[in-house]
ZAMARGU-4260 file (C-alpha; in steps of 0.2 Angstrom, whole numbers, plus 5000, padded with zeros to 4 digits):
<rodrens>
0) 5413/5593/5451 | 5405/5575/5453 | 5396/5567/5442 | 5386/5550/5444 | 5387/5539/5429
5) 5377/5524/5436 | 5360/5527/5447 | 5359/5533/5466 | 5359/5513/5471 | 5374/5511/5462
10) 5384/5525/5460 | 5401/5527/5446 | 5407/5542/5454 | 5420/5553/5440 | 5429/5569/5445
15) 5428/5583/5430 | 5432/5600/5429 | 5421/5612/5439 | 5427/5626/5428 | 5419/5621/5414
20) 5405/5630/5406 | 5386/5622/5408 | 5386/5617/5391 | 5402/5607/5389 | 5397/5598/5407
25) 5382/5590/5398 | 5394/5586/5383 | 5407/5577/5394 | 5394/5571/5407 | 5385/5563/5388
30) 5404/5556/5381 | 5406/5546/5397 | 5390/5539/5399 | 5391/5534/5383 | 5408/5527/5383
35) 5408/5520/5401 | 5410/5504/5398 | 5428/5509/5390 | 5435/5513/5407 | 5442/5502/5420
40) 5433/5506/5435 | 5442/5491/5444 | 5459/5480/5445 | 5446/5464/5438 | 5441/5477/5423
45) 5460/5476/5420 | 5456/5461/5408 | 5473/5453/5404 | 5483/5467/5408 | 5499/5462/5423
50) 5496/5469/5437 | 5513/5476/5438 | 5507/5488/5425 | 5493/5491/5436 | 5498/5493/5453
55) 5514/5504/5459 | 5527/5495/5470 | 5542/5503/5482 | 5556/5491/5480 | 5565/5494/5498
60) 5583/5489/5504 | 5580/5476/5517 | 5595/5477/5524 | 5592/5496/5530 | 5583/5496/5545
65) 5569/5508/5545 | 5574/5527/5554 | 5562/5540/5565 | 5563/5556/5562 | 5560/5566/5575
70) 5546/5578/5576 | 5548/5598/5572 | 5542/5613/5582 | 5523/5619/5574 | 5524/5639/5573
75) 5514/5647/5585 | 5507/5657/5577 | 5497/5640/5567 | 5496/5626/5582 | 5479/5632/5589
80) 5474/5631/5571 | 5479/5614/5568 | 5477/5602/5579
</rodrens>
């Protein structure tokens, strides 16, 4: 379930359980309004934070050259529905 913590111009988008009962929608729906400035919602929110605690890096082997795989054989029975 979606909820829009901002106003339809700007929209601040959160992701919450759609399990949840009506009741405790409103209650976490009210806890992030209130708190929403708490949250990062972007990299510059991260104040004073280094971004290599932010952001996830793949530290490759350059001296590896990068390999193809080669493509497997799609079931039958599934290719017409995937395509």
């Amino acid at each position: 379930m979606k909820l829009n913590l901002r106003t339809n111009a700007e929209p601040q988008m959160v992701k919450i359980n759609a399990q949840l009962e009506a009741s405790k929608v409103l209650e976490v729906e009210k806890l992030l309004k209130e708190f929403k400035d708490v949250f990062a919602w972007t990299y510059k929110d991260l104040k004073r934070v280094p971004p290599e605690f932010a952001q996830h890096k793949i530290k490759l082997d350059t001296t590896i050259p990068p390999t193809h795989q080669a493509r497997y054989k799609l079931n039958p029975n599934y290719a017409t529905i995937v395509k």
